[in-house]
N, C-alpha and C positions, 0 to 999 in steps of 0.2 A: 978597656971597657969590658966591663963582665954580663956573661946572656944571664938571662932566667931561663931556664929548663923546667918545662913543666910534663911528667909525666902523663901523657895522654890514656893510660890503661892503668889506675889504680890498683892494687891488688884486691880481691873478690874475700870481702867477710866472708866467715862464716854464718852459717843460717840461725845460731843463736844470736851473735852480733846482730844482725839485722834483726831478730827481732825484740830486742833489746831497745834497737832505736826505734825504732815503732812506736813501742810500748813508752817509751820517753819524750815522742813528742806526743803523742796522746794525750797523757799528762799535763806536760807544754802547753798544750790547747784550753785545758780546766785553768793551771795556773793562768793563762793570757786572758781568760775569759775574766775570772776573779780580780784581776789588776784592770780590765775595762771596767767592772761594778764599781772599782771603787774610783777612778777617774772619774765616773759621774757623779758620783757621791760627793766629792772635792769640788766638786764644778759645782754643785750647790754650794756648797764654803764660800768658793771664790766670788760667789756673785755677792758676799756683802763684803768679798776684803777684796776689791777691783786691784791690779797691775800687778808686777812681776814680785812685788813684796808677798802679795797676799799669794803667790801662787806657791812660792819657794817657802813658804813659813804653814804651810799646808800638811800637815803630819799625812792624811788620807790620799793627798796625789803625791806626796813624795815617795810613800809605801809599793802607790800602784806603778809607777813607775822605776821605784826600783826592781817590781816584780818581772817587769817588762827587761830591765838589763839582765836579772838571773837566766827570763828564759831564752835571748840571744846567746848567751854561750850553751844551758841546755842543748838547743837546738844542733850549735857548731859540733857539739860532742856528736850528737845523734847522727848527724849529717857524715859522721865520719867512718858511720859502719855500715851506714842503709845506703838507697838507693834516692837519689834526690826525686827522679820521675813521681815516685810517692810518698817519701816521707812530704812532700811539701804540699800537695793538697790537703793530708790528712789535718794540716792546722786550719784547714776551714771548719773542721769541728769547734772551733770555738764558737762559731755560730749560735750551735745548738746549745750550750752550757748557757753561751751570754743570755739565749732567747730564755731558757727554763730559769735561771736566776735571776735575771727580768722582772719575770712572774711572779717570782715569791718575795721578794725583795722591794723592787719597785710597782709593784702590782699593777704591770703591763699588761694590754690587752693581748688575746692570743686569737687569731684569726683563720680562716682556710688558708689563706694564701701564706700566711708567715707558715704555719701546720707544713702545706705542702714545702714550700721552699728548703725549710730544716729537712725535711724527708728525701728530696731531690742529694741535698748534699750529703746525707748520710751513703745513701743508695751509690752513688759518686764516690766515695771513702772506700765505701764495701766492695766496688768492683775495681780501683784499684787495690785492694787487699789482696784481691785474688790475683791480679797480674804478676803478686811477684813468685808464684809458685810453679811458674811456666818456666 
């Protein structure tokens, strides 16, 4: 029977590597946002072509969803030079994209409370930004 060995201490990217992946799931976060727009977008489709025919025959969620497998490997790439402690909050920026293309798009209300919430998470992003230069 054969172990799996998994190295417990990765080797340490370099500081352009890291932020490399940074800068790639950032990105990540726009593309996941853009692939939620159009999920909803589909979702109106599907409400006049009801069950798995109408969903699968859907040009607009087959798109958004394919956008969704691109950015799962993105992501694995990124994952492979950063730091998981922050690369993985920073995809809570897709928040903020989803909220602002929202707005223009679906011409969502925008409120104090959603306002504050996007800010909290920014703020959140920003101060793990700064963690990894300690």
């Amino acid at each position: 029977m054969n172990a799996i060995v998994v190295n417990p201490l990765p080797p340490v990217s370099s500081p352009q590597a890291q932020r490399r992946a940074v800068w790639l799931v950032v990105f990540c976060t726009f593309v996941v946002a853009v692939a939620q727009i159009l999920m909803k977008s589909g979702a109106d489709y599907a409400k006049a072509h009801p069950g798995l025919i109408g969903i699968v025959t859907n040009p607009v969620l087959v798109v958004g969803y394919g956008l969704y497998a691109v950015v799962t490997v993105l992501i694995v790439v990124a994952f492979k030079d950063g730091e998981l402690s922050v690369l993985y909050p920073i995809l809570s920026l897709s928040y903020l994209w989803v909220t602002v293309l929202s707005f223009f798009i679906f011409h969502d209300t925008l409120n104090a409370y959603k306002l504050i919430g996007v800010t909290v998470i920014m703020c959140g992003v920003a101060v793990l930004g700064r963690g990894t230069k300690q």
